[in-house]
SERONU-800084 format. One record per residue (C-alpha): residue number from 1; x, z, y. Coordinates in Angstrom, 3 decimals, padded with zeros to 6 digits. Layout:
! residues N
r i:NUM | x:X | z:Z | y:Y
...
END
This chain:
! residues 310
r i:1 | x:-139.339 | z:-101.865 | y:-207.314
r i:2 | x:-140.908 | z:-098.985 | y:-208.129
r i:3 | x:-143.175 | z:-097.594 | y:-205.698
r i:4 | x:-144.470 | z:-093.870 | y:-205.365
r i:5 | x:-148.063 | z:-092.977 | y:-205.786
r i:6 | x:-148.263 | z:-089.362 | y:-204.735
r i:7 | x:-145.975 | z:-088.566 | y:-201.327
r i:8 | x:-146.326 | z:-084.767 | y:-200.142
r i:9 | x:-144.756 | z:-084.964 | y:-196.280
r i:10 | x:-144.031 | z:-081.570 | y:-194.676
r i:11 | x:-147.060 | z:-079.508 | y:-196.500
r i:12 | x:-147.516 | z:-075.974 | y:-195.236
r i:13 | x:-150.278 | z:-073.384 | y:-196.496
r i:14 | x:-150.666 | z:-069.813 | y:-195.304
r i:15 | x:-152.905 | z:-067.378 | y:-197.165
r i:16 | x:-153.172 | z:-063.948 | y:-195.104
r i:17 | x:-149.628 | z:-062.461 | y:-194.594
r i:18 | x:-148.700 | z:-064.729 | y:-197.514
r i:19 | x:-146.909 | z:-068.248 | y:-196.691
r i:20 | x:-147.848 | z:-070.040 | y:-200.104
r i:21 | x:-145.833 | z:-073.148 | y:-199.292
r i:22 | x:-143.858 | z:-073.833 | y:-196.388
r i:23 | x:-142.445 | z:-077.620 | y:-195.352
r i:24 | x:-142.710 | z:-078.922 | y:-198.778
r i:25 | x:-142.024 | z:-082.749 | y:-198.964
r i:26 | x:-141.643 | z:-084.658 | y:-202.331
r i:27 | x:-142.637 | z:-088.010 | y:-203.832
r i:28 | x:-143.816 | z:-088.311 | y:-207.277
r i:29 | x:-142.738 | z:-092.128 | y:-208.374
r i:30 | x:-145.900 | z:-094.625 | y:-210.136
r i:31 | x:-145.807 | z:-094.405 | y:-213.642
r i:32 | x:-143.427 | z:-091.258 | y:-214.101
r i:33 | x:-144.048 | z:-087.512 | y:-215.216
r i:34 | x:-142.757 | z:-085.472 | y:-212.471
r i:35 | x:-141.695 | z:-081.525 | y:-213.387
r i:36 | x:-143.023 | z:-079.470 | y:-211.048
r i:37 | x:-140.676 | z:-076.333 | y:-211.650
r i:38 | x:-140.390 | z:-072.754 | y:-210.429
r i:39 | x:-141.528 | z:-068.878 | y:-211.230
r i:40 | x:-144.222 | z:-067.521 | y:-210.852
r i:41 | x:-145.786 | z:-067.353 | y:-207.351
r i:42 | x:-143.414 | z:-069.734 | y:-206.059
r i:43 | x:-146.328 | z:-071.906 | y:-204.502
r i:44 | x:-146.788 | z:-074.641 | y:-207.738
r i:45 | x:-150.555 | z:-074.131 | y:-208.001
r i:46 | x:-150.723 | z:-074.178 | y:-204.089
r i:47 | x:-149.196 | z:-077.790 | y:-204.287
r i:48 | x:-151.306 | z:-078.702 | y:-207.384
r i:49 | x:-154.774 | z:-077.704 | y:-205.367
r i:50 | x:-154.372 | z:-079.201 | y:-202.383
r i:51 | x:-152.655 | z:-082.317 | y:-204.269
r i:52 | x:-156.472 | z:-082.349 | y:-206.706
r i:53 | x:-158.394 | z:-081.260 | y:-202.846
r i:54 | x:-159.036 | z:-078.078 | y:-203.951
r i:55 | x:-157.869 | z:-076.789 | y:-201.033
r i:56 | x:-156.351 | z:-078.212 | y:-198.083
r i:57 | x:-153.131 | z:-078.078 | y:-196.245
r i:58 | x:-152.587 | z:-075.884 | y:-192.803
r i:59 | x:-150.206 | z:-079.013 | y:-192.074
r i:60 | x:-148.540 | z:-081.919 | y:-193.130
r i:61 | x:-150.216 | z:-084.667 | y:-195.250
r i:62 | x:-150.748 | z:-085.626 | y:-198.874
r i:63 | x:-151.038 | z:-089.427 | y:-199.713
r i:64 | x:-151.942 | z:-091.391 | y:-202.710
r i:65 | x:-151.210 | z:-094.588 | y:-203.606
r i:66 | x:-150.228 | z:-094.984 | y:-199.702
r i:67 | x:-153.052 | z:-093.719 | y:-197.988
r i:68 | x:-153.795 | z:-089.944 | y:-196.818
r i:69 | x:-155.908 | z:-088.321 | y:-199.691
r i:70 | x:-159.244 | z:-088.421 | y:-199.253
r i:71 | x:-162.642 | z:-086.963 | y:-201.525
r i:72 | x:-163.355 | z:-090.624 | y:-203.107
r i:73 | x:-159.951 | z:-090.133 | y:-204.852
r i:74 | x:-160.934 | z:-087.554 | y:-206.838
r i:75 | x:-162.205 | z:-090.018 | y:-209.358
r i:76 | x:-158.687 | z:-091.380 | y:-209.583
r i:77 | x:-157.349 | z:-088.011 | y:-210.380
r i:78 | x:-157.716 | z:-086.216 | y:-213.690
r i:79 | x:-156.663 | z:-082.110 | y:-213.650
r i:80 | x:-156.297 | z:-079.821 | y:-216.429
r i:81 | x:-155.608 | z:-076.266 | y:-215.107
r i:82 | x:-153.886 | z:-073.626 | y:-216.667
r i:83 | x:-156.921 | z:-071.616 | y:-216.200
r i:84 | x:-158.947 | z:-073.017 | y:-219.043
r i:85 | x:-162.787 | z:-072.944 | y:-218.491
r i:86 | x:-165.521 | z:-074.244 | y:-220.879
r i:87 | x:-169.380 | z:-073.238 | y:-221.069
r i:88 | x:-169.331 | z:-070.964 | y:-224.310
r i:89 | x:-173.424 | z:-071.388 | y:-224.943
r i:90 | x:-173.105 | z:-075.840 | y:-225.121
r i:91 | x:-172.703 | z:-077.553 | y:-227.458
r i:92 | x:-168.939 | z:-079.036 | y:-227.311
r i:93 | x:-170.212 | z:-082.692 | y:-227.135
r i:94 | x:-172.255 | z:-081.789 | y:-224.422
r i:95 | x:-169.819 | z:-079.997 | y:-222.957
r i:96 | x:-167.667 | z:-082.818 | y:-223.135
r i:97 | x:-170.248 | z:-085.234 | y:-222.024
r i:98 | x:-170.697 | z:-083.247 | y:-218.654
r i:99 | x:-167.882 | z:-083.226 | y:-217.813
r i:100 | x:-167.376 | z:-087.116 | y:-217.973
r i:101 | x:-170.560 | z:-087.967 | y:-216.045
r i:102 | x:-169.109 | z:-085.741 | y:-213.265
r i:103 | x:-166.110 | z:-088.403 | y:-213.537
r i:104 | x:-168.564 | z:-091.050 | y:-213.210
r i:105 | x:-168.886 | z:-092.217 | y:-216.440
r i:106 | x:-172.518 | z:-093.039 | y:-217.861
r i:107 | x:-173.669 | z:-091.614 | y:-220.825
r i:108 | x:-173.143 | z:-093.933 | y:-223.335
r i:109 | x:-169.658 | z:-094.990 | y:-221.722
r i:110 | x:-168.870 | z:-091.286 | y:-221.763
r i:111 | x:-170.142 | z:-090.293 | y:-225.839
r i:112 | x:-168.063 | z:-093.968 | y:-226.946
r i:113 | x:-164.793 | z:-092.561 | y:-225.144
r i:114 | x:-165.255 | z:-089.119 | y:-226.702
r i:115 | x:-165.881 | z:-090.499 | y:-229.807
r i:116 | x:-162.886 | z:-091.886 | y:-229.902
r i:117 | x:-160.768 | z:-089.040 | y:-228.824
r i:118 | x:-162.200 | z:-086.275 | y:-230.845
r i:119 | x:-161.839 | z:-088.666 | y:-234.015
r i:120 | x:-158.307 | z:-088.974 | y:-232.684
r i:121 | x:-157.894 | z:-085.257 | y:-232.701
r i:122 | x:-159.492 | z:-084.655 | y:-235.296
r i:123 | x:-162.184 | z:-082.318 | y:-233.797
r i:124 | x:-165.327 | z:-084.537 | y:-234.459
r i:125 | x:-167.257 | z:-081.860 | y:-237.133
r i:126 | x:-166.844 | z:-080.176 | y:-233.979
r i:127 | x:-169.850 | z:-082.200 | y:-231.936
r i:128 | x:-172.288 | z:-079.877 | y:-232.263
r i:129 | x:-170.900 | z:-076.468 | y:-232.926
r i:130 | x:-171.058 | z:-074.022 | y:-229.696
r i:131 | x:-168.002 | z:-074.098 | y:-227.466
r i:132 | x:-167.376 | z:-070.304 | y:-228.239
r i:133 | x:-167.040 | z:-071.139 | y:-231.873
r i:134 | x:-163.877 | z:-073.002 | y:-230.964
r i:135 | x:-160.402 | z:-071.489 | y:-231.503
r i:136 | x:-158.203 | z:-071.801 | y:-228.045
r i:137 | x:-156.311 | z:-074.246 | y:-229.426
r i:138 | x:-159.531 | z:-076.251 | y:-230.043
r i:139 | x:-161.167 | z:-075.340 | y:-226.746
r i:140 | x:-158.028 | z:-077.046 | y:-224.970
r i:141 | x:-157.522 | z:-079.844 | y:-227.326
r i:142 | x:-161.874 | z:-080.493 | y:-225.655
r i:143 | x:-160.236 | z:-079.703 | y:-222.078
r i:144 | x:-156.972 | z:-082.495 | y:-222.662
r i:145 | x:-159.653 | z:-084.774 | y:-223.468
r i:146 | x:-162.077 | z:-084.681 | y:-220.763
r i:147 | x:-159.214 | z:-084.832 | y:-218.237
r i:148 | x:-157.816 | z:-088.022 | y:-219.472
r i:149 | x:-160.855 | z:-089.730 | y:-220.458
r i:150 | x:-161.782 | z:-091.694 | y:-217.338
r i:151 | x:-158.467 | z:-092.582 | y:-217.197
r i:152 | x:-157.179 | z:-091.563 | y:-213.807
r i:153 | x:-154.225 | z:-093.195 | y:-212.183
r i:154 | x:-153.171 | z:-089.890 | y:-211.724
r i:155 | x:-153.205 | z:-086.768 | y:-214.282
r i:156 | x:-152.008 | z:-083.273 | y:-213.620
r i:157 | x:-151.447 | z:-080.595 | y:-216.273
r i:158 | x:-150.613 | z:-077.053 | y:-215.700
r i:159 | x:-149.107 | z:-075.278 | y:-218.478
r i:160 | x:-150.577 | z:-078.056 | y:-221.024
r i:161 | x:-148.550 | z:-076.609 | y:-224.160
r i:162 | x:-149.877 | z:-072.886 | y:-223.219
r i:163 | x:-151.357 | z:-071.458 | y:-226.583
r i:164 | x:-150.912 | z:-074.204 | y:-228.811
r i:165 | x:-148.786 | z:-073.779 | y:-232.244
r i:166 | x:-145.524 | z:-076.522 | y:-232.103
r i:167 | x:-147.224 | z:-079.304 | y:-234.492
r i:168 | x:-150.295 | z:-079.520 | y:-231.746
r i:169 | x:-148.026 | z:-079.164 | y:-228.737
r i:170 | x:-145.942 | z:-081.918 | y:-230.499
r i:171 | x:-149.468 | z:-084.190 | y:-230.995
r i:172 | x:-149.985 | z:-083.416 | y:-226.929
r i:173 | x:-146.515 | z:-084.205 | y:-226.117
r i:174 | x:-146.872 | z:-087.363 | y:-227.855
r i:175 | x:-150.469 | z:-087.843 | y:-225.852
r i:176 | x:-148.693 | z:-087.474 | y:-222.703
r i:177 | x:-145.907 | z:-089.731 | y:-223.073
r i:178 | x:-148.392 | z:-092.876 | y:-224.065
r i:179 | x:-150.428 | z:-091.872 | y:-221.373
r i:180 | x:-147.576 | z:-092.667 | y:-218.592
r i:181 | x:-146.257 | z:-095.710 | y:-221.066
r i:182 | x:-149.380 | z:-096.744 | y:-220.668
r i:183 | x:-149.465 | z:-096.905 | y:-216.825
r i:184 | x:-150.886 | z:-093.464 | y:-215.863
r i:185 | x:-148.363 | z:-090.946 | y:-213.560
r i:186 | x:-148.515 | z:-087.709 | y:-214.586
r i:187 | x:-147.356 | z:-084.290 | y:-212.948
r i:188 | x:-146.703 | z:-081.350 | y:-215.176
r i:189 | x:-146.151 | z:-078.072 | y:-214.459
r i:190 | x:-144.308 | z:-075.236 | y:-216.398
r i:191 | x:-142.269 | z:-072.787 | y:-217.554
r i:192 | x:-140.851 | z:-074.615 | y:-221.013
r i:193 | x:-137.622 | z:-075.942 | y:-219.792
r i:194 | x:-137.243 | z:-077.730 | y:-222.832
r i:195 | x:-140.076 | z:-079.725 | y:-222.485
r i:196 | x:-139.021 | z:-080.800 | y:-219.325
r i:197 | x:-135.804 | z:-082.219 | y:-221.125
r i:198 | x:-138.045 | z:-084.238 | y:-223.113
r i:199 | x:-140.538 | z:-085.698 | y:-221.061
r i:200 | x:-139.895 | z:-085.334 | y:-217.820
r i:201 | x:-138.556 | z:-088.343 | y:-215.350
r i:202 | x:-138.540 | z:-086.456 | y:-211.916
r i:203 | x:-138.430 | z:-082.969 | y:-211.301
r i:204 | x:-139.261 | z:-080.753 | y:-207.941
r i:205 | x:-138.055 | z:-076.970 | y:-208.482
r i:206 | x:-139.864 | z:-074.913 | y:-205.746
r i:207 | x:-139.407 | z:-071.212 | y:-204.952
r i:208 | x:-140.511 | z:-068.878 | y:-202.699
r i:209 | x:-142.858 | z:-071.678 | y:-201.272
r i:210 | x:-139.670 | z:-074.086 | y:-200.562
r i:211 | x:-138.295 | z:-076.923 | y:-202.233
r i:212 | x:-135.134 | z:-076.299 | y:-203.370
r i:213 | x:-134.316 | z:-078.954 | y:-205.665
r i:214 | x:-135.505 | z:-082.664 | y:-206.495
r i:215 | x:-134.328 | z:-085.561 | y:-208.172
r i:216 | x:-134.226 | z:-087.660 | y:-211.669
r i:217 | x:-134.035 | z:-085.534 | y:-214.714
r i:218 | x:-130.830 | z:-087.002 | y:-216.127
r i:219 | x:-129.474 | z:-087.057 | y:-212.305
r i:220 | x:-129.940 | z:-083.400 | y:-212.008
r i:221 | x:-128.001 | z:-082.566 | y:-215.370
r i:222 | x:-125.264 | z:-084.536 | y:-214.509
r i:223 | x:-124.317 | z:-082.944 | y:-211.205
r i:224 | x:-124.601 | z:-079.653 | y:-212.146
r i:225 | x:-122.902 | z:-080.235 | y:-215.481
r i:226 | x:-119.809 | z:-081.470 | y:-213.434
r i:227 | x:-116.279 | z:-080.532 | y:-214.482
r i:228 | x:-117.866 | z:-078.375 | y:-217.385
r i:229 | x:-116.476 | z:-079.915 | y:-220.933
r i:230 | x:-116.127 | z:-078.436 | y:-224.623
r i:231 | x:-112.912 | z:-078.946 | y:-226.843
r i:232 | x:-112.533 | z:-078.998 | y:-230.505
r i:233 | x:-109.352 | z:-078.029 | y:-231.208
r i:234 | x:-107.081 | z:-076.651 | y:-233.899
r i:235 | x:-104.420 | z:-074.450 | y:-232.639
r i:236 | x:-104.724 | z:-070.705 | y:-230.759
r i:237 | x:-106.998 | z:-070.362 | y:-228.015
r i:238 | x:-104.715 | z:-068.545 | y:-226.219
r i:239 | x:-102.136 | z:-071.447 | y:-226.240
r i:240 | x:-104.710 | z:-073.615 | y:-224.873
r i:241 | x:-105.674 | z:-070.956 | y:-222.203
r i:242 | x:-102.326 | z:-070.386 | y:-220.837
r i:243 | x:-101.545 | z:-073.934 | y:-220.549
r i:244 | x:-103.846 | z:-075.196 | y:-218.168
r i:245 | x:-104.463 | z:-071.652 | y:-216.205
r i:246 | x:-103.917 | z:-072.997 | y:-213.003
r i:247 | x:-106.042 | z:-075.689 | y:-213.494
r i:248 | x:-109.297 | z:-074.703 | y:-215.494
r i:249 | x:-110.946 | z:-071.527 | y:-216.809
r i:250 | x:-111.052 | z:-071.267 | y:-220.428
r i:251 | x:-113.816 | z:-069.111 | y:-223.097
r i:252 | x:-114.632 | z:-069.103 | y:-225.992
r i:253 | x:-117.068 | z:-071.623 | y:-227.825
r i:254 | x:-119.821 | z:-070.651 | y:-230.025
r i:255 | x:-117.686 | z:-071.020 | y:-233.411
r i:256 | x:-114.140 | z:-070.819 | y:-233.897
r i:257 | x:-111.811 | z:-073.665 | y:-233.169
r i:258 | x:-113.983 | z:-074.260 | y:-230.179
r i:259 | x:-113.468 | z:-074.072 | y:-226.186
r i:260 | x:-115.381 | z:-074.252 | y:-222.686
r i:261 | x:-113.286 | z:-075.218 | y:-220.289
r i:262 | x:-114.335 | z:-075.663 | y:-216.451
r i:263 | x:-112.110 | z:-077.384 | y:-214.253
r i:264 | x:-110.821 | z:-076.182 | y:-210.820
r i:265 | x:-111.849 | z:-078.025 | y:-207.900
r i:266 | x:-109.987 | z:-081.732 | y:-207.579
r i:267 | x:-108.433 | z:-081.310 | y:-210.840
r i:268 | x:-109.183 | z:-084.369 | y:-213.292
r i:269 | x:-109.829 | z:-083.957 | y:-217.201
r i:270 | x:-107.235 | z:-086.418 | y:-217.471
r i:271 | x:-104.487 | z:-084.781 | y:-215.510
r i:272 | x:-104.569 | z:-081.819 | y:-218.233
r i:273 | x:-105.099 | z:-083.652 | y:-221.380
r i:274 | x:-101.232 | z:-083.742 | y:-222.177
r i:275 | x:-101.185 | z:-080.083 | y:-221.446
r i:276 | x:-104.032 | z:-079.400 | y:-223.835
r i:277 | x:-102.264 | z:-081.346 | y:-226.430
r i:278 | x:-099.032 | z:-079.949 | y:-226.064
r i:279 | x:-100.622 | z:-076.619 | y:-226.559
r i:280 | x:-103.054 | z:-077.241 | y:-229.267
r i:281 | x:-104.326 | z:-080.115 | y:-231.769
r i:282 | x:-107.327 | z:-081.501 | y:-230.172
r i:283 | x:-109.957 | z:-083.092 | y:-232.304
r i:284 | x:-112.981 | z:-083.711 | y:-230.047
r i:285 | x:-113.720 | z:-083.491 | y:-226.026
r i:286 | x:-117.325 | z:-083.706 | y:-224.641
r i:287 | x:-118.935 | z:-083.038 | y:-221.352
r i:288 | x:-120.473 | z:-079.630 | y:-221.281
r i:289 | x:-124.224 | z:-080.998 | y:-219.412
r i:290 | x:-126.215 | z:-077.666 | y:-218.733
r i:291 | x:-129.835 | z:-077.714 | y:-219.973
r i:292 | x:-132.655 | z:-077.255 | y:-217.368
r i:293 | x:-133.089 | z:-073.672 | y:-217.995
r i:294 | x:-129.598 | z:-073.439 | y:-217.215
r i:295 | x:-130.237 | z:-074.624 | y:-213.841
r i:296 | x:-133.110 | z:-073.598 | y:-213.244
r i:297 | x:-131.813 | z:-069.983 | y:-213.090
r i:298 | x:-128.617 | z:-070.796 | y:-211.438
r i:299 | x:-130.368 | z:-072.842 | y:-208.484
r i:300 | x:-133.160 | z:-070.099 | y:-208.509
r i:301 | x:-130.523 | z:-066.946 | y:-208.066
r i:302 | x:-128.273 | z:-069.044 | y:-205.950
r i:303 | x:-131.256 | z:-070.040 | y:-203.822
r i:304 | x:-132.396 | z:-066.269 | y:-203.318
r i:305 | x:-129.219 | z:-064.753 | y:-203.025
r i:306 | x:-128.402 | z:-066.798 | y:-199.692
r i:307 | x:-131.464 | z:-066.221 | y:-198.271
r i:308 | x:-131.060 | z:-062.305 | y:-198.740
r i:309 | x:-128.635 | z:-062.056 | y:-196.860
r i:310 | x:-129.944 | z:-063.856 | y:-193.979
END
């Protein structure tokens, strides 16, 4: 059974006139990377500092690993913000070093570990150059590694892939995924929707300080991909469209001899497969599952467009 190591239960943080998250429940399962979604301003970074005790909630509760967060579990936690920040005047292995010991490490613990990693990365002619000699890429590749190297039960990463070219966001992809294979759990936030396809288990999609949406990845795709399918077909596409009009709305694929069809309510893809055939030569049927982005938007606009005109 899988149990969950980070619960959030009814989390509520005001800032001013500004209500940053309001009611916010979600549970992040052990040894998963859970998507924390939504645009910008939502409340995500709220979440992610109180979650790391940057900050603390107005109400509700944060627990980890079953018991309410407290400061000793900050050694269990390893966060890489979005807002990068590195001393520009060290030396990166000091740099580096520092920023273990603060993780409890010892010295020689911490310079065997980094070893390791920047050999890894391939950064290691890198030891004793000046942090503001570093490209960005470089300066976060130093930033990934200090974050994981005490290896914390729990990691978070905000905007990880932010700045790198795709063969190093590929390499840190890559990182990530071990890292949970290898028992950590892992909460990643973003905007790249497609990376969420890829490595994401879980997701949470909040906006406008609420949770709006939760659930498994694949779970999520699924249910909002419902009664959506695309045809391959040989025949006119206006044969195909008039035969099932009462029972699905037809357009256009992306190349010819192609269809989207999305059933009415109640009506079965089965119950209109004679039709279709009748009216055209079909020659492949597949469920039409919307990508995240997709979603995202939909659920987003749907979300705000309700509450506008309450």
């Amino acid at each position: 059974m899988i149990m969950n190591l980070v619960e959030v239960e009814h989390v509520s943080k005001q800032y001013s006139n500004h209500k940053a998250l309001d009611d916010v429940s979600l549970e992040v399962p052990e040894g998963t990377i859970y998507g924390l979604l939504g645009p910008n301003g939502a409340g995500k970074t709220t979440l992610i500092r109180i979650i790391n005790r940057i900050t603390a909630p107005d109400t509700g509760i944060v627990r980890l690993n079953g018991h309410p967060l407290q400061e000793s579990d900050i050694y269990n936690i390893g966060y890489l913000p979005e807002e990068r920040g590195l001393y520009k005047k060290m030396k990166v292995g000091d740099q580096a070093v520092f920023f273990a010991r603060l993780k409890g490490l010892s010295k020689a613990e911490a310079v065997q570990r980094l070893r390791f990693w920047f050999d890894k990365f391939e950064i290691s002619d890198w030891w004793n150059r000046k942090v503001e000699e570093l490209s960005k890429g470089m300066a976060q590749k130093v930033q990934f590694i200090t974050t994981v190297l005490h290896e914390p039960k729990l990691l978070i990463f905000d905007e990880p892939f932010s700045g790198f070219d795709p063969i190093n966001a590929n390499m840190l992809k890559e990182e990530i995924l071990g890292l949970r294979d290898k028992g950590a759990t892992i909460i990643f936030s973003t905007h790249n929707m497609a990376s969420v396809e890829e490595i994401c288990d879980n997701i949470t999609l909040i906006n406008k300080s609420h949770n709006i949406l939760s659930g498994p990845v694949a779970e999520i795709r699924r249910r909002y991909g419902k009664n959506r399918y695309s045809i391959g077909f040989t025949g006119v596409i206006e044969s195909l469209e008039s035969a099932i009009a009462e029972q699905a709305i037809v357009l256009p694929g992306e190349s010819l001899g192609y269809a989207n069809i999305t059933l009415n309510p109640g009506v079965k893809l089965r119950e209109i497969i004679p039709a279709i055939n009748d009216a055209v030569e079909i020659k492949s049927i597949s469920e039409d599952i919307p990508s995240m982005n997709e979603i995202f938007i939909h659920t987003v606009d749907e979300y705000n467009e309700n509450h506008s005109q309450n």
